[in-house]
C-alpha positions in Angstrom: 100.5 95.9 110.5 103.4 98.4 109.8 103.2 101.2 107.8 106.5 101.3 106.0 108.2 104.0 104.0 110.9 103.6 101.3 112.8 106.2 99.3 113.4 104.5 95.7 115.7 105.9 93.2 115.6 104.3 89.7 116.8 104.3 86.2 113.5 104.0 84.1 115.0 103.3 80.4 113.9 99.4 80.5 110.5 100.3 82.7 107.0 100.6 81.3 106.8 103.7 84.0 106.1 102.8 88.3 102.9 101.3 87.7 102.1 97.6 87.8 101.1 96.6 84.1 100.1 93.2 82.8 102.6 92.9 80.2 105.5 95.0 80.8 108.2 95.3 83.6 107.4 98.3 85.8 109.0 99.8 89.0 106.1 98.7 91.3 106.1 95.4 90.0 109.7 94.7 90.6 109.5 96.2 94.3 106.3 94.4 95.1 107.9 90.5 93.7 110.7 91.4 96.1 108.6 92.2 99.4 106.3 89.4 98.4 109.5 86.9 98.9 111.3 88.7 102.0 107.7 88.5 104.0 106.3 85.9 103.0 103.1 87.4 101.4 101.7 90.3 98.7 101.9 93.5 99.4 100.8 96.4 97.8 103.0 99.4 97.3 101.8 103.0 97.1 103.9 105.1 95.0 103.4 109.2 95.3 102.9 109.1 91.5 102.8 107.5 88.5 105.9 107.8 86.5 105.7 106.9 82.4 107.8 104.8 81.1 111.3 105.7 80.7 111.0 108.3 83.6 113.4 108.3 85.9 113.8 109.4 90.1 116.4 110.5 92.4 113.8 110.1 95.1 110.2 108.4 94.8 108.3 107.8 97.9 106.5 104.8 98.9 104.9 103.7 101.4 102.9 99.6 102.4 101.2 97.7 105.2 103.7 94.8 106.5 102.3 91.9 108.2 105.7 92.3 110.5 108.2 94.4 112.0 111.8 93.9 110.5 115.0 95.7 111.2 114.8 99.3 108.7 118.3 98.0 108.0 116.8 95.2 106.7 114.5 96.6 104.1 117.3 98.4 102.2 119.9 95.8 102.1 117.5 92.9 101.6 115.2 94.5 99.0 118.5 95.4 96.8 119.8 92.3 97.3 116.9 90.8 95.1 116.7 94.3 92.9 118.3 95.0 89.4 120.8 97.2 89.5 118.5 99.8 88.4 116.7 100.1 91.4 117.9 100.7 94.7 116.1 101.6 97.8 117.5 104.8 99.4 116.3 104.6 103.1 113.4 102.9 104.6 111.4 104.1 107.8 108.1 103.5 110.0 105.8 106.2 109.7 102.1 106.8 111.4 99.7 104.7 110.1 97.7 107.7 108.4 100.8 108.1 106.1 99.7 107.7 102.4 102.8 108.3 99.6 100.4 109.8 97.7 97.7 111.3 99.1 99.8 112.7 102.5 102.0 114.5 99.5 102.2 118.5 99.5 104.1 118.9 96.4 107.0 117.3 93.8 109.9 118.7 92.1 111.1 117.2 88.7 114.0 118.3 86.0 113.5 118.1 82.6 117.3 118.0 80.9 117.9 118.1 77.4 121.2 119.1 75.1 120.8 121.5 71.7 124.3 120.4 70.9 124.8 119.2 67.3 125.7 115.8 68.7 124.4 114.2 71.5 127.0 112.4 73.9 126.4 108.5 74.4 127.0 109.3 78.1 124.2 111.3 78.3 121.5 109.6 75.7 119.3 107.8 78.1 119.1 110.8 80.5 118.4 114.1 78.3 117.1 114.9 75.5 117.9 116.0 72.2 117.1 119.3 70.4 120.3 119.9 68.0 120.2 124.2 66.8 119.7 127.3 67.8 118.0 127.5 71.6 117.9 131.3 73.0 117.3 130.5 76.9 117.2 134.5 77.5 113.7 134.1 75.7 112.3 131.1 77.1 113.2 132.5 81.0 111.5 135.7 80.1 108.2 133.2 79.6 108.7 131.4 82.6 106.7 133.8 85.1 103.4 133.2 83.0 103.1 129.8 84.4 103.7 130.2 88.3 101.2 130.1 90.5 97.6 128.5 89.9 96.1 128.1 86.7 93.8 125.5 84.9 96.9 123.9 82.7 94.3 121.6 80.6 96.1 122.8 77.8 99.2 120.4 79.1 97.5 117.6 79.9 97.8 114.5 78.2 94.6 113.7 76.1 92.4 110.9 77.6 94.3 111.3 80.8 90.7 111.8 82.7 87.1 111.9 82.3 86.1 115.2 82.3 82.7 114.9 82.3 83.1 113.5 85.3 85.9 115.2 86.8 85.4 116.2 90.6 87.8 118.3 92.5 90.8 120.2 91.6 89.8 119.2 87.5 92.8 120.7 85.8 93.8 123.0 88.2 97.7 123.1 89.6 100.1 125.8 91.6 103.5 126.3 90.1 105.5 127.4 93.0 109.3 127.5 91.2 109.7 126.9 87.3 113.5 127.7 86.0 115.7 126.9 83.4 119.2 126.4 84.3 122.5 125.7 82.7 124.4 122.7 83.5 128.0 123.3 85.1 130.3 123.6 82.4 128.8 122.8 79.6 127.8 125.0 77.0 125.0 123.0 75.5 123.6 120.9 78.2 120.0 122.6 80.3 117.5 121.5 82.3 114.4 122.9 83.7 113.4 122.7 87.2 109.6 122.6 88.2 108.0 122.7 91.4 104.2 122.1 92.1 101.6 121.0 94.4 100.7 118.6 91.8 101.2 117.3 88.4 98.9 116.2 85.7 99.7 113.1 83.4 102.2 114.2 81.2 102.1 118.0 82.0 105.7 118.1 83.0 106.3 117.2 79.1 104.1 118.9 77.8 105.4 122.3 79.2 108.7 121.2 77.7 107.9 121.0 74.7 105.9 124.0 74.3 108.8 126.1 76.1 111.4 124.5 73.6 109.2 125.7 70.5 109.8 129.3 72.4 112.8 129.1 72.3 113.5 128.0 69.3 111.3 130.4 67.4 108.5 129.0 66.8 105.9 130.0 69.0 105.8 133.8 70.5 106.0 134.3 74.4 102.1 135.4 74.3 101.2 132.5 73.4 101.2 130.8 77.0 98.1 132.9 78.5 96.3 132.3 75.9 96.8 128.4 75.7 96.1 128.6 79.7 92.8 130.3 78.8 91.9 128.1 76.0 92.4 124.3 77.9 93.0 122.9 74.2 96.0 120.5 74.2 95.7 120.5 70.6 97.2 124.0 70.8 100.2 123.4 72.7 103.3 122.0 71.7 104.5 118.7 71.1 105.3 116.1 74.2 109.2 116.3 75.1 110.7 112.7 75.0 110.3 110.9 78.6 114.3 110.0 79.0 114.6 113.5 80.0 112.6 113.7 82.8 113.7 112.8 86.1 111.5 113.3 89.6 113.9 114.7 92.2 111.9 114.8 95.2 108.5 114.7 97.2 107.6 117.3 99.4 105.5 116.3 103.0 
C-alpha cells in the first residue's frame, strides 16, 4: 500500500459539503468514484476537514491507501480527466505512511468574503456574501483582538455539532493565531476576513462572521465578545453567515 496525498481545489455551489452523504453529491464522493475506476478498487479518502455544503477550497488536503504505485503525474491528469469541472486536483505526492490529512494537521486558514454594496455583482454571487448598508470595518477590526489566542468558543459552535456530555479532549477549546478583516483590491465595497487556527469547530468560521457583521453594523457592542466567550451559549451569538462565502485556503503541516 501507498499512502498518497492530493491537493484538491473545488467550487462547492452544487456540493452537499466534502463528506460522503447518501443522497447528495459531495466532494469525497466524486473523488473516491474516480479512484475506484483508475485502480480498480474502493478507496477511502481522508479529507483534513469537513467542509458544508456550498463551501468552497483553494487547497484541501487528502490523503488514501492505494493498492499500487502509479506515476504522481498520473493521479492529477487521470483523476481530472473523469472530474467535473469543479474539481481539480492540484498536485499529488507519496508521503510516509503515518501521514493522516486530518489528524497529522497543525492548523487551517479560511476567508470569509462578503460585499455591503447595494447590489450584488452576478460575478461574484456564488463566492461572497451579501450584506447591502452601512458596514464600519474601523469598528469590527478594533474587536478582532478579543478572539486571538485560546478560548472555549462554544458560543460559535453549531448546535448539535457534538455530544457534550461526552466530549473528551480539547471540548470547545481553539487557538486563534491571525483573525483580520481586509479590503479587497479596488473595490470599495467588497471584504473578507482571514482566520487562522489550530482548529475549527463545525460552523465556527460562520458563526464568527455573523456575529462580527452585527458589530459592524450596529447591532451588537464590541463588549459583547468576552462575554459570549465566557457564557458558551450559541443562542447568544449572532446569526450563521451564508456558506457561499466561505472558502478554505490552506492546511498547515
Amino acid at each position: 500500500m501507498v499512502n498518497i496525498r492530493l491537493a484538491i481545489a473545488y467550487d462547492g455551489s452544487a456540493y452537499g459539503g466534502w463528506q460522503r452523504q447518501l443522497n447528495r453529491p459531495t466532494i469525497q464522493a466524486a473523488i473516491e468514484d474516480a479512484l475506484a475506476r483508475m485502480l480498480g478498487e474502493a478507496v477511502v479518502l481522508h479529507g483534513a476537514g469537513r467542509t458544508d455544503a456550498g463551501v468552497h477550497a483553494r487547497e484541501m488536503v487528502a490523503n488514501f491507501q492505494a493498492p499500487v504505485r502509479l506515476p504522481l503525474a498520473a493521479y492529477r491528469r487521470g483523476l481530472n480527466s473523469m472530474l467535473p469541472g469543479d474539481i481539480r486536483i492540484l498536485a499529488a505526492s507519496e508521503v510516509d505512511p503515518s501521514f493522516h490529512a486530518r489528524f497529522s494537521a497543525r492548523g487551517k486558514t479560511y476567508h470569509y468574503c462578503f460585499s455591503t454594496a447595494a447590489v450584488m455583482p452576478p460575478w461574484r454571487r456564488l463566492y461572497s456574501a451579501h450584506f447591502p448598508g452601512p458596514f464600519a470595518p474601523a469598528t469590527v477590526r478594533a474587536a478582532l483582538p478579543q478572539l486571538l489566542g485560546e478560548h472555549d468558543f462554544s458560543a460559535f459552535e453549531a448546535a448539535g455539532s457534538r455530544d457534550r456530555t461526552r466530549e473528551s479532549g480539547r471540548g470547545g477549546v481553539r487557538r486563534l493565531h491571525h483573525l483580520s478583516l481586509e479590503r479587497q483590491q479596488g473595490e470599495e465595497d467588497e471584504f473578507f476576513f482571514s482566520v487562522t487556527g489550530d482548529g475549527f469547530l463545525r460552523h465556527m468560521v460562520r458563526n464568527l462572521v455573523g456575529t462580527l457583521l452585527e458589530i459592524g453594523r450596529g447591532r451588537r457592542e464590541m463588549a459583547s465578545l468576552a462575554e459570549l466567550l465566557a457564557s458558551g451559549d450559541r443562542s447568544q451569538a449572532g446569526p450563521t453567515a451564508p456558506a457561499c462565502g466561505l472558502t478554505l485556503v490552506r492546511v498547515d503541516y
